[in-house]
ROVEX-283007 format. One record per residue: residue in one letter; x, y, z of N, C-alpha, C in turn; residue number from 0. Coordinates in nm, 4 decimals. Last residue first. Layout:
! ROVEX-283007
SITE resn     n.c1     n.c2     n.c3    ca.c1    ca.c2    ca.c3     c.c1     c.c2     c.c3 resi
SITE    A        X        Y        Z        X        Y        Z        X        Y        Z  NUM
...
This chain:
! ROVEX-283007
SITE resn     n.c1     n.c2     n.c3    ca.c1    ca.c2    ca.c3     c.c1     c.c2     c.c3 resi
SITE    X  -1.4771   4.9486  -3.3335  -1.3379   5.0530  -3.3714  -1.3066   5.1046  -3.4922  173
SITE    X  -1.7032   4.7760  -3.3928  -1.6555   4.8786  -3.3155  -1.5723   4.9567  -3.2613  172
SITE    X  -1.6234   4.5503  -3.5088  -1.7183   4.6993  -3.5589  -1.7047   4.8168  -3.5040  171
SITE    X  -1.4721   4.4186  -3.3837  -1.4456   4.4686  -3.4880  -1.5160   4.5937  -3.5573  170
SITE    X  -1.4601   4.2726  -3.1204  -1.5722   4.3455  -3.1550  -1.5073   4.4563  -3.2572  169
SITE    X  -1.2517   4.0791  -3.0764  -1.3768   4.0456  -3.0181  -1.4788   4.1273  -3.0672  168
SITE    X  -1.0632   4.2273  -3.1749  -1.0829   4.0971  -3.2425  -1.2708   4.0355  -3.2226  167
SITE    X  -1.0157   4.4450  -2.9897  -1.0501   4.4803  -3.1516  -1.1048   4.2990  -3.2172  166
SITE    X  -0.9652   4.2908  -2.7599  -1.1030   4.3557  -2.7862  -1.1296   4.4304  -2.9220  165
SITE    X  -0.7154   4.1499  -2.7952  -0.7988   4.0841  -2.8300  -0.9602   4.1243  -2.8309  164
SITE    X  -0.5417   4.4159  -2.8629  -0.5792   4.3644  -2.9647  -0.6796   4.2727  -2.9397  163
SITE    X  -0.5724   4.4477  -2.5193  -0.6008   4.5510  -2.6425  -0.6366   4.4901  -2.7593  162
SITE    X  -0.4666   4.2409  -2.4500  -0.5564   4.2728  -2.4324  -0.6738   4.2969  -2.5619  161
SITE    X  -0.1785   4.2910  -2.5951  -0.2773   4.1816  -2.6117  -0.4115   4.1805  -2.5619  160
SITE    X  -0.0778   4.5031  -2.4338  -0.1444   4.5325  -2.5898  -0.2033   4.4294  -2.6192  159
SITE    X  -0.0899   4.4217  -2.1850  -0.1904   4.5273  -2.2247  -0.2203   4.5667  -2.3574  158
SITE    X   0.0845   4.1669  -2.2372  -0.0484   4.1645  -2.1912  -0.1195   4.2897  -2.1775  157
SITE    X   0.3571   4.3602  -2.2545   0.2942   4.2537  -2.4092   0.1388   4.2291  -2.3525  156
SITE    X   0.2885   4.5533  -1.9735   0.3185   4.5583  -2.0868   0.2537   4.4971  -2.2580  155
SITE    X   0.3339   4.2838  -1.8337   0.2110   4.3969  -1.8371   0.2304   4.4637  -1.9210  154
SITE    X   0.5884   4.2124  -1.8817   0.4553   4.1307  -1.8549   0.3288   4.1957  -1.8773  153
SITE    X   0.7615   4.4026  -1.8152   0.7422   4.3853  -1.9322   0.6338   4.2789  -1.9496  152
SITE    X   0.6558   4.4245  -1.5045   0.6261   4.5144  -1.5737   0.6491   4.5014  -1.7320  151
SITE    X   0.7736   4.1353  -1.3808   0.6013   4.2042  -1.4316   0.5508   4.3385  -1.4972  150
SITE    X   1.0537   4.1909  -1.4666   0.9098   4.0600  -1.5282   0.7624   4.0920  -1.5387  149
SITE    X   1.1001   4.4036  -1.2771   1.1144   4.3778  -1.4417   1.0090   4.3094  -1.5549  148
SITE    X   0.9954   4.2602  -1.0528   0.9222   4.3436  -1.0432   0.9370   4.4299  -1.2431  147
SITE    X   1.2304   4.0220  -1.0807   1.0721   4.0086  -1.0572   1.0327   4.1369  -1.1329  146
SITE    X   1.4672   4.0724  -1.3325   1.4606   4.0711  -1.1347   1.2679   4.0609  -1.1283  145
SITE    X   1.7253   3.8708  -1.4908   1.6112   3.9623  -1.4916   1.5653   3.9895  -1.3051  144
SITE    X   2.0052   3.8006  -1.5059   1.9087   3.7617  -1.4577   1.8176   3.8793  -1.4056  143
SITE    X   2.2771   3.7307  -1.7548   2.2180   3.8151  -1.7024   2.0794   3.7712  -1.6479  142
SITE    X   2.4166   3.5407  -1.8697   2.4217   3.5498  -1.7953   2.3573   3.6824  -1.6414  141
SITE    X   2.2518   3.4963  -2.1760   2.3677   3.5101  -2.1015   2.3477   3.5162  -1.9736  140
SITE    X   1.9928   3.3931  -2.3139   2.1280   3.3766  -2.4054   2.2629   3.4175  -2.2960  139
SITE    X   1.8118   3.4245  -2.1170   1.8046   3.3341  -2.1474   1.9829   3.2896  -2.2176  138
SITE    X   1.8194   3.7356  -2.1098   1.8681   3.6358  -1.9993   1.8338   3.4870  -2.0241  137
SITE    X   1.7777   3.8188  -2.3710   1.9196   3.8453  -2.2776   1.9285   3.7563  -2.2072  136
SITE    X   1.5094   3.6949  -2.4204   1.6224   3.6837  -2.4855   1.7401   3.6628  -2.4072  135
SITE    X   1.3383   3.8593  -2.2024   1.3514   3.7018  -2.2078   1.4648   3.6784  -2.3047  134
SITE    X   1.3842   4.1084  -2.2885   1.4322   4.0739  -2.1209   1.4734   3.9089  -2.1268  133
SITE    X   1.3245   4.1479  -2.5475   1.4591   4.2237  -2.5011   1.4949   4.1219  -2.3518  132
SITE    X   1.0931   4.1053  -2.5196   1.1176   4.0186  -2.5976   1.2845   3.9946  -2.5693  131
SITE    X   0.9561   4.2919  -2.3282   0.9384   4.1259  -2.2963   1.0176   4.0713  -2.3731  130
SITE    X   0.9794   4.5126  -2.5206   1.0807   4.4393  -2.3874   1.0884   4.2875  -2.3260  129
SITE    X   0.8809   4.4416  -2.7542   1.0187   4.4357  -2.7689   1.0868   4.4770  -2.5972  128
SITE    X   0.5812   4.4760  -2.7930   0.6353   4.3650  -2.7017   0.7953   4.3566  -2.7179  127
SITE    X   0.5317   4.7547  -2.8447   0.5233   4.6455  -2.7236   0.5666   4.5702  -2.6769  126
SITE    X   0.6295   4.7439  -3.1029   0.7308   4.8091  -3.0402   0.6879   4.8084  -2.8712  125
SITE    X   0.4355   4.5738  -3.2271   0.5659   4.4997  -3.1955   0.6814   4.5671  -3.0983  124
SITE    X   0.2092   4.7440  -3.1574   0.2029   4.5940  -3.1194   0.3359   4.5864  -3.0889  123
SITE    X   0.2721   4.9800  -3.3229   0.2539   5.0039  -3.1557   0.2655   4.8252  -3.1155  122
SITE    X   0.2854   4.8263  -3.5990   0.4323   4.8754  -3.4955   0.3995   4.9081  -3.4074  121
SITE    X   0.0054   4.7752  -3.6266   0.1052   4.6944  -3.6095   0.2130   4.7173  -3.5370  120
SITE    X  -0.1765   4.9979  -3.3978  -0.1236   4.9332  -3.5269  -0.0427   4.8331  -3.4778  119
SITE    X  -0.5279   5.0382  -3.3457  -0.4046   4.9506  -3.2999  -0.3661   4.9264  -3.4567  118
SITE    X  -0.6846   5.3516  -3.2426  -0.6544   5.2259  -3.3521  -0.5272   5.1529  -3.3018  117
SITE    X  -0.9234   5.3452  -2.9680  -0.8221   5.3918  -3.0635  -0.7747   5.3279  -3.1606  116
SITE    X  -1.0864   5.3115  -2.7429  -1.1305   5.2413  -2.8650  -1.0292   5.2750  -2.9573  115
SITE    X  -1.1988   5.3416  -2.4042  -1.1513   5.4117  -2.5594  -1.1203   5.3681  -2.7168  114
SITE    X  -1.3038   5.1386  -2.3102  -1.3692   5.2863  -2.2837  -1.2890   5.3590  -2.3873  113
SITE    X  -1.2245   4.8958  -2.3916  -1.3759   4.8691  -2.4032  -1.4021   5.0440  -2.3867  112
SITE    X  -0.9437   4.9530  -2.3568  -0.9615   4.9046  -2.4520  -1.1153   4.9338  -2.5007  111
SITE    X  -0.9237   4.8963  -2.0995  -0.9138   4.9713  -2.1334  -0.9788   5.0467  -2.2693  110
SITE    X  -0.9700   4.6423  -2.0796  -1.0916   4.7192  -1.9759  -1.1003   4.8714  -2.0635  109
SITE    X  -0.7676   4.5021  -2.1962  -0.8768   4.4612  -2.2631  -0.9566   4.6174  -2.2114  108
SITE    X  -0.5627   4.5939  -2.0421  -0.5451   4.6017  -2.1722  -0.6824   4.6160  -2.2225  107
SITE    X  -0.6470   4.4500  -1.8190  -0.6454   4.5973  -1.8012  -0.6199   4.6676  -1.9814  106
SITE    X  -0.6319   4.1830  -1.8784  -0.7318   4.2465  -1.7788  -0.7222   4.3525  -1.8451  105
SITE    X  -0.3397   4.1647  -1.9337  -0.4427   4.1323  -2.0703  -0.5838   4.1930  -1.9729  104
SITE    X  -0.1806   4.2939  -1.7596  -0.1861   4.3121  -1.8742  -0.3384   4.3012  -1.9625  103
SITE    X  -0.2682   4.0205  -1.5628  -0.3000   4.1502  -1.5398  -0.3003   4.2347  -1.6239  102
SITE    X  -0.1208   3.8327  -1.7497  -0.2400   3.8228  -1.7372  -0.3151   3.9398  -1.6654  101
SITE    X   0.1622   3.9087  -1.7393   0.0671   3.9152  -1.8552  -0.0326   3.9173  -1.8328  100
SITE    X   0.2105   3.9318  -1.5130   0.2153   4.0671  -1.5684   0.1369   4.0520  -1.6540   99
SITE    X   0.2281   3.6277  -1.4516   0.1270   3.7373  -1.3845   0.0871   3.8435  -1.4330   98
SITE    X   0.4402   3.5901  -1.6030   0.3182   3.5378  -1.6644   0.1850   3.6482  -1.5971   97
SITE    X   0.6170   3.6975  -1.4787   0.6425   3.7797  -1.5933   0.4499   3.7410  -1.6483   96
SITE    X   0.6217   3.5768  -1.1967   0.6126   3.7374  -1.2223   0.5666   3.7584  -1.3414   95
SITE    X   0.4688   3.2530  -1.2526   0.5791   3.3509  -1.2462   0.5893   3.4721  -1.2829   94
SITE    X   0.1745   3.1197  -1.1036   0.2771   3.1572  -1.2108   0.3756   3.2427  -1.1677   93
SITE    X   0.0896   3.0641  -0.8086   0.1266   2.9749  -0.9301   0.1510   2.9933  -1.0679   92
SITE    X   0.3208   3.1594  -0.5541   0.2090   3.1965  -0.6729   0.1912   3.1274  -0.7952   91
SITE    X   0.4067   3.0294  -0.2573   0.4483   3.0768  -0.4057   0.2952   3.0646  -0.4284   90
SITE    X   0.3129   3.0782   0.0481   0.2905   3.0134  -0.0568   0.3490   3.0959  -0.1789   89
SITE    X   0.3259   3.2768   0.2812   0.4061   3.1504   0.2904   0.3697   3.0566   0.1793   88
SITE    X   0.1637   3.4744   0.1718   0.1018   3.3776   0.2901   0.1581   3.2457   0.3060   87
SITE    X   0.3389   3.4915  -0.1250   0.2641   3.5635   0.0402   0.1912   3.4688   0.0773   86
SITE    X   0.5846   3.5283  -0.3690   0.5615   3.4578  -0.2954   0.4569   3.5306  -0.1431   85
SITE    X   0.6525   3.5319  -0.7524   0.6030   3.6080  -0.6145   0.5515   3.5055  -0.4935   84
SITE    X   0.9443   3.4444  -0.9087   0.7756   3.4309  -0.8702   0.7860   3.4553  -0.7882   83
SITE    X   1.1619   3.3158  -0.9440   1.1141   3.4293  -1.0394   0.9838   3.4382  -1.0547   82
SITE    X   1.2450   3.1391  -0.7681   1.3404   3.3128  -0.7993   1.2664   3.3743  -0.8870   81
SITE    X   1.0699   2.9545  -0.8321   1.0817   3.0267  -0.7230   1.1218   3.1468  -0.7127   80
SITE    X   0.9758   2.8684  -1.1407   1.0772   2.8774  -1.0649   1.0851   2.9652  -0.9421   79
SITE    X   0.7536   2.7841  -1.2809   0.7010   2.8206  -1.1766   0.8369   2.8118  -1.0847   78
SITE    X   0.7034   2.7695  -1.5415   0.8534   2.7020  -1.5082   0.7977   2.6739  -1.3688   77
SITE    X   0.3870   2.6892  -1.6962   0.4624   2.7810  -1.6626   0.6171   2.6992  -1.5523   76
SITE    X   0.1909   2.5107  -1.7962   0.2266   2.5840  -1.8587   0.2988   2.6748  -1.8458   75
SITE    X   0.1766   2.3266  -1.5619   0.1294   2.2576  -1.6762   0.2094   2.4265  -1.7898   74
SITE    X   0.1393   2.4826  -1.3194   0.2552   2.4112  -1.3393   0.2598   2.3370  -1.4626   73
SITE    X  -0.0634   2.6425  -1.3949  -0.0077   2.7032  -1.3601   0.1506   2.5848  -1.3814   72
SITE    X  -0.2728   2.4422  -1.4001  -0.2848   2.5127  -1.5235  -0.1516   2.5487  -1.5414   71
SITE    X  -0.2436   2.3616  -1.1144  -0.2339   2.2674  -1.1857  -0.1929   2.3615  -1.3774   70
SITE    X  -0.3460   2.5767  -0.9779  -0.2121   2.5301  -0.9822  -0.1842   2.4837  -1.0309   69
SITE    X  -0.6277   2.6070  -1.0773  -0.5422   2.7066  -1.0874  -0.3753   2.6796  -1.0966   68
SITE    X  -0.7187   2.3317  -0.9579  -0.7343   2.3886  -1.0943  -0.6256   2.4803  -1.1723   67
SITE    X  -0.6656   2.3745  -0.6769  -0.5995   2.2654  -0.7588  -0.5696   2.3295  -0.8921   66
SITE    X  -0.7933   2.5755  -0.5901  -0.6758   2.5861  -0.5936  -0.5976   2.4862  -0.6552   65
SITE    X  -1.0489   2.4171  -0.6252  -1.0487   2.5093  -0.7108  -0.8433   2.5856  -0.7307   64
SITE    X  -1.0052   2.1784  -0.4231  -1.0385   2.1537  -0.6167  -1.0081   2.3256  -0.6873   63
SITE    X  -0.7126   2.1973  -0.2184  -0.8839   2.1804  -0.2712  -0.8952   2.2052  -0.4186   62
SITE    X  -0.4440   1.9422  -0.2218  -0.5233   2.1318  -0.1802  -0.6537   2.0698  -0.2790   61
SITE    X  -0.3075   1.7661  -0.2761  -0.3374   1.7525  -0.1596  -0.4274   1.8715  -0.1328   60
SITE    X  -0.2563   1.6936  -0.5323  -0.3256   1.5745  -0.4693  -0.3977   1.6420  -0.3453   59
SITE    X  -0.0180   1.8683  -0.5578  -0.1773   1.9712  -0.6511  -0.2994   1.7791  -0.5743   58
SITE    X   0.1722   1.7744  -0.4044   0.0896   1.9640  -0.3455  -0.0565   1.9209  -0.4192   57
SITE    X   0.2352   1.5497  -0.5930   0.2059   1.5731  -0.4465   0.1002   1.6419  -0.3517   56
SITE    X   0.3050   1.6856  -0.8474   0.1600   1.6141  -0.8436   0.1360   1.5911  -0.6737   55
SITE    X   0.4077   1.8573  -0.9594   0.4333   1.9320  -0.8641   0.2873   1.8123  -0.7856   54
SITE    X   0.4643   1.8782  -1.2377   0.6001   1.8390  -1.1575   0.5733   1.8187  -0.9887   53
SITE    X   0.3560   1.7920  -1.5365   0.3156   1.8156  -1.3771   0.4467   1.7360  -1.3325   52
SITE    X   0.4357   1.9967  -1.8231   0.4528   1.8859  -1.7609   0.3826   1.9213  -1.6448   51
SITE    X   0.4651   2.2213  -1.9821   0.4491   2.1176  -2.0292   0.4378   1.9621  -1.9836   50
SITE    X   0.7993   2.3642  -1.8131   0.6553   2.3295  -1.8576   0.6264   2.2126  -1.9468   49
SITE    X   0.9437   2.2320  -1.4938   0.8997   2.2783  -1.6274   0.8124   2.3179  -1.6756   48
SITE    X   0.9900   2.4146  -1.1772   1.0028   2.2821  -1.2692   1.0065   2.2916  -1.4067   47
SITE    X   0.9176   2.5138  -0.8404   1.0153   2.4959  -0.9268   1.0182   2.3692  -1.0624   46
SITE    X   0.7614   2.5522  -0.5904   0.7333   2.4870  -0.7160   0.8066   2.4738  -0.8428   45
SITE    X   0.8898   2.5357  -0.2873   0.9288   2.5459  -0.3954   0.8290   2.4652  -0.5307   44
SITE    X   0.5311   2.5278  -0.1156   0.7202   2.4928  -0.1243   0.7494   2.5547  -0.2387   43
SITE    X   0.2984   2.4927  -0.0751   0.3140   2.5333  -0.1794   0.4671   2.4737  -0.2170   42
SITE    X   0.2020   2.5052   0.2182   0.1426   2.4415   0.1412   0.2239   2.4014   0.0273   41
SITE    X   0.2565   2.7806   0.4046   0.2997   2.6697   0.3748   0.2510   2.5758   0.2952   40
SITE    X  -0.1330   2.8269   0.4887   0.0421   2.8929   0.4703   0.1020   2.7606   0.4328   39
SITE    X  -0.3539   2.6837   0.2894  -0.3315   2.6617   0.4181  -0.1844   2.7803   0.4371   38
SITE    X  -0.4938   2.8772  -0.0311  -0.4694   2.7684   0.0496  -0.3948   2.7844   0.2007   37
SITE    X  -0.5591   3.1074  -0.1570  -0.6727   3.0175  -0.1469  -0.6011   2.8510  -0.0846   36
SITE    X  -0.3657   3.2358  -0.1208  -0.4806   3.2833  -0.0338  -0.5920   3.1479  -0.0407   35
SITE    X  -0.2427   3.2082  -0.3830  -0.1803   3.1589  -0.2777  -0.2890   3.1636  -0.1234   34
SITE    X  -0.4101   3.2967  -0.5368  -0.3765   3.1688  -0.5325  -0.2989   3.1404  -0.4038   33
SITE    X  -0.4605   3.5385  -0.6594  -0.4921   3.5252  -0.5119  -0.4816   3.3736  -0.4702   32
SITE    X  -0.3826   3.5842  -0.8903  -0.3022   3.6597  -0.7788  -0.3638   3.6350  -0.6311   31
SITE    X  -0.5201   3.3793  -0.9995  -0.3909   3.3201  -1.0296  -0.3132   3.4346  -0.9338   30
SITE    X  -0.8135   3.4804  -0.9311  -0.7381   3.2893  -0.8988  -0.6052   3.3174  -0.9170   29
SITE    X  -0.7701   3.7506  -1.0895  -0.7740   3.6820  -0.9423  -0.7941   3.5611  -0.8931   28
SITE    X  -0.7277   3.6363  -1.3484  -0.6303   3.7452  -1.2830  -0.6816   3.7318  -1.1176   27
SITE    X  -0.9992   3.5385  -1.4064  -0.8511   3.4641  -1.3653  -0.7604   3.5387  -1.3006   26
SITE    X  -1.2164   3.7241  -1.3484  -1.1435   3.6278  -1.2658  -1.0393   3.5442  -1.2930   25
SITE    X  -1.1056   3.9550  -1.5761  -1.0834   3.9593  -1.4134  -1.0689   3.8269  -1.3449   24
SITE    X  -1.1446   3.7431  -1.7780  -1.0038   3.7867  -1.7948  -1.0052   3.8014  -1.6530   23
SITE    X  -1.4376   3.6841  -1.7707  -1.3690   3.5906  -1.7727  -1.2012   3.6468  -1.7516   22
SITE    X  -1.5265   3.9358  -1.7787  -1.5547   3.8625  -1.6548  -1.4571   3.7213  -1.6442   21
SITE    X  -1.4738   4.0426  -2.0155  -1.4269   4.1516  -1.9044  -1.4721   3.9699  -1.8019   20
SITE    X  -1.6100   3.8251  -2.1832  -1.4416   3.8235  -2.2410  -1.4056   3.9341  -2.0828   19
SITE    X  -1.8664   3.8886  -2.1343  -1.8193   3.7365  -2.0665  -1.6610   3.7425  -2.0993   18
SITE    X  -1.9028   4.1648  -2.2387  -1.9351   4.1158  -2.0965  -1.8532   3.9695  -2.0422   17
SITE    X  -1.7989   4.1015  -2.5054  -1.7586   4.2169  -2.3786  -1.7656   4.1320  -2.2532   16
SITE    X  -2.0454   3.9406  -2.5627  -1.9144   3.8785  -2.5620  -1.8148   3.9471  -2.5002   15
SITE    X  -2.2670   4.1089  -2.5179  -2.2639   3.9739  -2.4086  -2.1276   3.9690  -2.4674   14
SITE    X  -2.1306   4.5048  -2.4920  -2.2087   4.3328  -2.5461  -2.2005   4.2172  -2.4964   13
SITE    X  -2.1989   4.6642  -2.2845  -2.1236   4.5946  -2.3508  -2.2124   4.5226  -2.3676   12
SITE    X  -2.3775   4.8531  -2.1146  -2.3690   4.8752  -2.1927  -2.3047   4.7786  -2.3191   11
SITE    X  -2.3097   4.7508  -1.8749  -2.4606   4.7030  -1.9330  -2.4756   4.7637  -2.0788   10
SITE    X  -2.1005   4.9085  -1.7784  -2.0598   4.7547  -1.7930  -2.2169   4.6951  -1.9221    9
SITE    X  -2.1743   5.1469  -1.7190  -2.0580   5.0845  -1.8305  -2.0906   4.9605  -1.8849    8
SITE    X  -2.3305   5.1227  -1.5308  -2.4122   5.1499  -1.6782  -2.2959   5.1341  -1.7825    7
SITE    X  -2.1760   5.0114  -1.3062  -2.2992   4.9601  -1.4001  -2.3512   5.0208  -1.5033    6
SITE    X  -2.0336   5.2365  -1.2858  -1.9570   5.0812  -1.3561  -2.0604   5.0305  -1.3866    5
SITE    X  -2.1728   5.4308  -1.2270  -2.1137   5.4442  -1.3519  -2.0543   5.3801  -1.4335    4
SITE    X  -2.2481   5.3520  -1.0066  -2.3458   5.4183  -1.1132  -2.3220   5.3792  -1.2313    3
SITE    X  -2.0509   5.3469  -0.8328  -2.0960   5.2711  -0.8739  -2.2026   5.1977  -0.9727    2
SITE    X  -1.8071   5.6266  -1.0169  -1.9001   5.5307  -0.9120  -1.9473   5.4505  -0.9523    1
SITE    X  -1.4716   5.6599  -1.0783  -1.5940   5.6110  -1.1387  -1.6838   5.5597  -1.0256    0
């Protein structure tokens, strides 16, 4: 696609298109370029819960916008080390599987805006039955999922979520 062709795409959407495509890309890049947006080393093990700040030290000491991001990131995700991507000597402030999602929901949605097909129910659920398959198993036994797993059933439930949230966003138009 040239550059022609992303602008007359893009000008074509509706303002809620427009601000639902701008708002999904940049998170997907705060949360894969998070680690970029601070010093090497910085980060350590973020290892913890959710639902909580575990990590109040790090998120005192980095700048406001990498704060933001990390902060969201340890507030709603385990952010266990083994199961998160790590570059520029910084963990990522979510974990593989969350990443998948949110790249998912990007590309779900983008997709979504150039073809328009019908979404059923069973394409939905027979989506998300790996994510559902991976987190189960290894939660209930002894089996441990591996990153690059995570982000692909991640991407995955986040491309049909996408998907469904541009039928939601513009109903008429499917």
């Amino acid at each position: 696609m040239s550059n022609w062709q992303v602008v007359r795409f893009i000008t074509v959407l509706s303002r809620r298109e427009q601000v639902a495509l701008a708002l999904l890309w940049s998170w997907l890049l705060l949360v894969a370029g998070g680690p970029l947006l601070l010093e090497p080393g910085t980060t350590g093990d973020l290892s913890g819960y959710t639902l909580g700040v575990d990590n109040v030290e790090m998120l005192n000491e980095i700048n406001p916008l990498a704060r933001a991001v990390y902060w969201v990131g340890d507030v709603n995700c385990h952010q266990k080390a083994t199961r998160s991507y790590a570059y520029a000597d910084n963990q990522m402030p979510f974990c593989a599987r969350d990443l998948g999602i949110f790249a998912g929901l990007a590309l779900g949605f983008t997709v979504a805006l150039r073809r328009r097909p019908e979404l059923s129910l069973p394409l939905v659920l027979l989506a998300l039955v790996p994510i559902g398959l991976d987190g189960t198993i290894q939660l209930l036994t002894d089996y441990e999922s591996t990153n690059p797993r995570r982000l692909v059933t991640g991407l995955i439930a986040g491309g049909v979520t996408g998907w469904a949230l541009m039928i939601i966003l513009e109903p008429r138009r499917n």
